[in-house]
C-alpha positions in Angstrom: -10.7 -15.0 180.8 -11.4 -15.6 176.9 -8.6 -15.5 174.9 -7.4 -12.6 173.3 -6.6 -12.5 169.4 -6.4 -9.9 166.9 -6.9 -10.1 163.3 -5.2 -8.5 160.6 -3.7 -9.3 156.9 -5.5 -12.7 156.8 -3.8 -13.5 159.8 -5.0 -13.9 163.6 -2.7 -13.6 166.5 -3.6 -15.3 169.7 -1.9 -12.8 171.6 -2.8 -14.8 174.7 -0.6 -17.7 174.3 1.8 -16.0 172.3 2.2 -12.0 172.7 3.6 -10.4 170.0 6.9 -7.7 169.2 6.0 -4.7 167.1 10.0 -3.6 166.4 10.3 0.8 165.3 11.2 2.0 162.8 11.2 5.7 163.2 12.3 8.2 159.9 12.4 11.2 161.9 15.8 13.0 162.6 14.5 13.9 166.4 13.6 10.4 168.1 14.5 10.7 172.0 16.4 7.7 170.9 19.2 8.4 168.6 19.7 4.8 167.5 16.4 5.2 166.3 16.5 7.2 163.9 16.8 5.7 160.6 17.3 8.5 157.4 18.4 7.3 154.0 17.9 4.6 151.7 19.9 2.0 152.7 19.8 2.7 156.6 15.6 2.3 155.9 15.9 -1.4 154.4 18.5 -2.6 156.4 16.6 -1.2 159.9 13.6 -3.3 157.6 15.5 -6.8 157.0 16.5 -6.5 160.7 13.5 -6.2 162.3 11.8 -8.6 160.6 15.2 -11.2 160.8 15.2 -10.7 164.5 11.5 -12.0 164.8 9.1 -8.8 165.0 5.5 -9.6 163.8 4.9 -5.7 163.3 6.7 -3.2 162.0 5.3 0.2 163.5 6.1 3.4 161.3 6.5 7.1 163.0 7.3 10.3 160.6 6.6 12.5 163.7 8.6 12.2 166.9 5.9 11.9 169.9 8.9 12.6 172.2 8.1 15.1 175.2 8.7 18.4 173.9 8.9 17.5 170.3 8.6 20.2 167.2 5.8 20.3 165.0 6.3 18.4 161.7 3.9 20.0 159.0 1.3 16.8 157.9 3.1 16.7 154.2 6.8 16.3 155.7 4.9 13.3 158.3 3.5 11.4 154.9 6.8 12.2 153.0 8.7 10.3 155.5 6.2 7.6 156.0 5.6 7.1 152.6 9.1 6.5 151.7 9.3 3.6 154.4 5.9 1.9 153.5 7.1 1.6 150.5 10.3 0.1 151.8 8.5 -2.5 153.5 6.5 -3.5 150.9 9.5 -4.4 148.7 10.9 -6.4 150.8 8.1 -8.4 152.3 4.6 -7.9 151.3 3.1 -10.1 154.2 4.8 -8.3 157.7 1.7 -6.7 159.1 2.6 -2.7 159.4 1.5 -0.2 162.1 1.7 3.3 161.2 2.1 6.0 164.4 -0.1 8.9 163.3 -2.6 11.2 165.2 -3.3 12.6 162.1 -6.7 11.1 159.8 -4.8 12.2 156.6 -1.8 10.5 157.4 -3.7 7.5 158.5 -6.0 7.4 155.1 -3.3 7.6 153.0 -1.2 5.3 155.3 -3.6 2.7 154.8 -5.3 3.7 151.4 -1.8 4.4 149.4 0.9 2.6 151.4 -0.4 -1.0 152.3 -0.8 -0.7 155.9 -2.4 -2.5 158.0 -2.8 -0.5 161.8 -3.3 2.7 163.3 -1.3 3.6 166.1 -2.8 6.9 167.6 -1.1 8.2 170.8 -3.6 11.1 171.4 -6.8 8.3 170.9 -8.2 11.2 168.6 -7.9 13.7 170.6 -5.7 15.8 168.3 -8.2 14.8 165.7 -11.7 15.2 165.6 -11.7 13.1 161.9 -9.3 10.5 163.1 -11.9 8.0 164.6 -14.4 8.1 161.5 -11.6 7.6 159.0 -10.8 4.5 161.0 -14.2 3.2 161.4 -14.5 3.8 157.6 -10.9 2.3 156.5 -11.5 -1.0 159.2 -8.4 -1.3 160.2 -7.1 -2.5 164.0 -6.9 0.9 165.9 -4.2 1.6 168.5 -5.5 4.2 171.4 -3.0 5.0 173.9 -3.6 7.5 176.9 -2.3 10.6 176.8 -3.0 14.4 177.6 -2.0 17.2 175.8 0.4 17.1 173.0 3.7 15.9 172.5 5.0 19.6 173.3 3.0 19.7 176.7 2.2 16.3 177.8 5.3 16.6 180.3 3.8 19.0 182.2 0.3 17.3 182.6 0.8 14.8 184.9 -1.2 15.4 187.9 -3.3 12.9 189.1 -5.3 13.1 192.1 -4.7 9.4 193.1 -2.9 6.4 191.5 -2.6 7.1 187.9 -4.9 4.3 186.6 -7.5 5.5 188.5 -7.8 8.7 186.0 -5.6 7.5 183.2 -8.4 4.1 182.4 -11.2 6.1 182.4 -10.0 8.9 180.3 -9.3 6.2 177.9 -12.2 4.3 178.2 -14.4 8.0 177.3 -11.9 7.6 174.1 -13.2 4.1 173.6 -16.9 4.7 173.7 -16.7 7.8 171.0 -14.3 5.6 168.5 -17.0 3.2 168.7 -19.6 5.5 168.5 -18.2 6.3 165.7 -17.7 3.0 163.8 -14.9 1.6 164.9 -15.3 -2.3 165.6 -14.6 -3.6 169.0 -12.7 -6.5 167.5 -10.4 -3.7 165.7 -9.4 -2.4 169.2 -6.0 -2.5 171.1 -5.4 -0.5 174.2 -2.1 1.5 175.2 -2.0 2.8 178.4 0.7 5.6 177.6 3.6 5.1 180.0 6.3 7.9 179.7 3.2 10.0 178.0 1.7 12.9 180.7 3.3 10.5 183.6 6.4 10.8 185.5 8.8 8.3 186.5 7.0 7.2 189.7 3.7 7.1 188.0 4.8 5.3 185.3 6.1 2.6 187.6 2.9 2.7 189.3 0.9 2.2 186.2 3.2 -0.8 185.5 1.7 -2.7 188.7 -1.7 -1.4 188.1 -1.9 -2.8 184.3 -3.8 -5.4 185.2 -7.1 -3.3 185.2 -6.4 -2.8 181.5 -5.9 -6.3 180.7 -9.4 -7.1 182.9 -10.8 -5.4 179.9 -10.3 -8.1 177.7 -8.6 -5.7 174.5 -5.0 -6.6 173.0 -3.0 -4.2 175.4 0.5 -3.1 174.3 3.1 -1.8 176.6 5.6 0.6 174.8 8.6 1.1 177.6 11.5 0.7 175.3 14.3 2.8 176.4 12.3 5.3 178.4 13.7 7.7 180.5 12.2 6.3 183.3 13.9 3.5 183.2 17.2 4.9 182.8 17.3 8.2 184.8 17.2 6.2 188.0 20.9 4.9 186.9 22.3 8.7 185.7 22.7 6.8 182.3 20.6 7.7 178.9 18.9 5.6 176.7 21.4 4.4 175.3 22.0 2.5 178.1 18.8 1.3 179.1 18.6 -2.3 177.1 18.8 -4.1 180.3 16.1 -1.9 182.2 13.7 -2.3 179.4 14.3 -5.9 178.8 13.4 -6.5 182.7 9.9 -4.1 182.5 9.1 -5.9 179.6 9.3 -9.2 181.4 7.5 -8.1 184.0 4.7 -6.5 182.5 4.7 -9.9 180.1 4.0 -12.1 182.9 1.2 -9.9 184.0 -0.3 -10.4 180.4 0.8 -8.2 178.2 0.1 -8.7 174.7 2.2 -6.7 172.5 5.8 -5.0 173.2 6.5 -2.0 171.3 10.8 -1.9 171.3 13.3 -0.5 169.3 15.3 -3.6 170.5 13.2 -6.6 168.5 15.5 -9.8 169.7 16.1 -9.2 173.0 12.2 -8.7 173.7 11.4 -12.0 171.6 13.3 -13.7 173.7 12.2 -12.1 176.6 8.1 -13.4 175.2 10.0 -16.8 174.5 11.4 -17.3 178.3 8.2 -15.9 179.5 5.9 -18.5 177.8 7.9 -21.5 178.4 7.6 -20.0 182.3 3.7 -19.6 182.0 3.5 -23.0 180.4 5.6 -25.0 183.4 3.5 -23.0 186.1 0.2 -24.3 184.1 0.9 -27.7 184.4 2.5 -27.9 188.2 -0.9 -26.3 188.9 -3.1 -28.5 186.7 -1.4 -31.4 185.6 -2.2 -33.2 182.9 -1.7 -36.9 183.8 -1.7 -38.7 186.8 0.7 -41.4 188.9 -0.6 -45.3 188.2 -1.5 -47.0 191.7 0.7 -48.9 193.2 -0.3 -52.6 194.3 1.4 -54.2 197.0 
């Protein structure tokens, strides 16, 4: 399997050795995750200085809660919000590569156009767009699709799948694939999310989990955005405030299945999560192929 990289800001990523951490930052006052949600000026850059001190490669912008059930934010409020925080991030360090979590082509043109940034994260893969995948194709930017069905207000009803998950969740992204192409988008500008927690209940999402490497076989960066999730913590009668540990350990695993990017509000414990996991994959390589071998011994 080649190795997978992704390019962006003059930089490229060789997600293969070394997956990357895209830490949140989310200006919305309705996150599932209160300790999310970051409002005010100074909350804004320190959330910013943190992420980036703790060892995130992206910084991944939402205005719009994408939580199940979420309200409608009208398209101005969404860029308001983002706005304010791109320009944040640009004071304090005009390098970090930014992702901006928008399945609106508006947002995402002036995301991009106006505010410096760098990716689209889309969690409806167009769907709730018809412009969004020309705008894309036209701005050139790395595109983010993640599988989902409905909206944010009705995905948590949609979740009935015939057979295992994958099995209707791949190609219903894949059919998203082949019209963002269509429509310009470059192959080398595509990651793939597989949508856990989105249209999937707690068993499926587990399920997905050990079925993830049929997205990887594709050979497109593939993030995995589990961070906090319910479930993960409504096994344990907790809430997510309480579900550090859970994530940290389905972040692990789906890292040494091949994961390339983790999408957390928690940005050090999942670096050193990639950390452990590549020193791990690295010892494993060489017991299997080692690189030297033992002189003869003459009697």
């Amino acid at each position: 399997m080649r190795h997978i990289t992704l390019g962006v800001r003059g930089k490229v990523f060789d997600l293969t050795d070394e997956p990357v951490v895209m830490g949140i930052l989310n200006h919305t006052p309705d996150s599932f995750y209160p300790g999310s949600r970051i409002r005010g000026r100074e909350k804004i850059y320190a959330r910013i200085e943190q992420i980036i001190a703790e060892g995130a490669k992206i910084i991944d912008v939402g205005g719009y809660s994408s939580r199940p059930g979420a309200d409608e934010v009208p398209e101005e409020e969404e860029w308001r919000r983002v706005s304010e925080v791109l320009k944040a991030i640009r004071e304090v360090d005009k390098e970090i590569v930014v992702s901006v979590d928008t399945f609106r082509s508006s947002v995402a043109r002036r995301s991009v156009e106006e505010g410096d940034a760098d990716i689209i994260n889309d969690v409806s893969a167009g769907l709730l767009d018809a412009e969004m995948f020309g705008t894309v194709a036209e701005l050139g930017v790395p595109y983010l699709l993640m599988h989902m069905r409905g909206t944010p207000k009705t995905m948590h009803h949609l979740h009935d799948y015939k057979g295992r998950v994958v099995e209707e969740a791949l190609p219903e992204l894949l059919d998203r694939l082949k019209l963002a192409k269509e429509a310009g988008v470059r192959d080398e500008n595509v990651i793939l999310d597989p949508g856990f927690g989105f249209s999937k209940n707690a068993e499926q999402n587990f399920e997905l989990l050990t079925d993830l490497d049929k997205f990887l076989a594709l050979e497109y960066p593939v993030l995995v955005g589990v961070s906090r999730k319910a479930f993960i913590y409504k096994p344990f009668g907790v809430g997510p405030d309480e579900a550090l540990n859970g994530t940290t350990v389905v972040n692990t695993y789906a890292l040494m299945q091949g994961a390339h990017i983790l999408r957390v509000h928690d940005v050090r414990p999942a670096v050193e999560a990639v950390r452990i996991v590549c020193q791990l994959k690295k010892y494993a390589a060489e017991v299997a192929h080692p690189t030297h071998t033992e002189e003869p011994v003459h009697s």
